[in-house]
N, C-alpha and C positions, 0 to 999 in steps of 0.2 A: 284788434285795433287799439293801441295804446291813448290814452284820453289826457284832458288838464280843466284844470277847474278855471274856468273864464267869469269876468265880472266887470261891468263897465257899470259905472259911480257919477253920480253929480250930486253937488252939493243939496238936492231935494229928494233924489229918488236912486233906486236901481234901476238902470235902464236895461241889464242881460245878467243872468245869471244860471251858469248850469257846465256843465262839462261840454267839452267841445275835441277834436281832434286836427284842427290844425285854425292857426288866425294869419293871417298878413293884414299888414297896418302899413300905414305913409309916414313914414320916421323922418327927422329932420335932412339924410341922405338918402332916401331914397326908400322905395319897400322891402319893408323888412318882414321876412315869413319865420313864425315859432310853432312847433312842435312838441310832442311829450320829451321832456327832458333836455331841452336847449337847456345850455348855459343861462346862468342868472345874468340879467339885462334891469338896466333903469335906463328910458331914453324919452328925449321928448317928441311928440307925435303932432303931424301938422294936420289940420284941417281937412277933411276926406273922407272916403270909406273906409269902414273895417269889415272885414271879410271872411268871413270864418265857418268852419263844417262842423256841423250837429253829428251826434253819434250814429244817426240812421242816415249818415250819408246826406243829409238836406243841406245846401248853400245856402247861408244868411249874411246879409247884410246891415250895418246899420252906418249912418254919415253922420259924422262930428264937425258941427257947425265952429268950432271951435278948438283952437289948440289943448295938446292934452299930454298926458304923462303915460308911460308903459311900464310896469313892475314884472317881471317875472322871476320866480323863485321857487324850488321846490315843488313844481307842477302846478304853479298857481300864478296866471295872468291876469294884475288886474287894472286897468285903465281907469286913471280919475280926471275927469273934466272941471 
């Protein structure tokens, strides 16, 4: 199973950080789902859950109270609030 390094940021803390195999997030149009080696994305992210599978298969979520930014590049998604 191909992986990407995930990492959701606020201006106080890390709130996730670790490799993951896939995320969907609430994009300004709609949800948007990123995988090992999507195309490089800069988009902004509206308020909602993000959703995303751990390497052993486990479903986590975490909700952003707040609008936010989505970077992906080079197998590295990283969300800053």
């Amino acid at each position: 199973m191909k992986s990407f390094s995930f990492e959701v940021l606020t201006a106080e803390k890390t709130e996730f950080s670790g490799e993951i195999s896939s995320l969907v997030v609430r994009a300004s149009d709609g949800e948007l789902g990123v995988l090992s080696d999507h195309a490089p994305i800069i988009t902004p992210l509206k308020a909602g859950d993000i959703r995303f599978k751990l390497l052993d298969g486990k479903d986590e979520r975490l909700s952003l109270a707040e609008d936010g930014l989505l970077i992906f590049n080079k197998n590295r998604a990283t969300i800053l609030l």
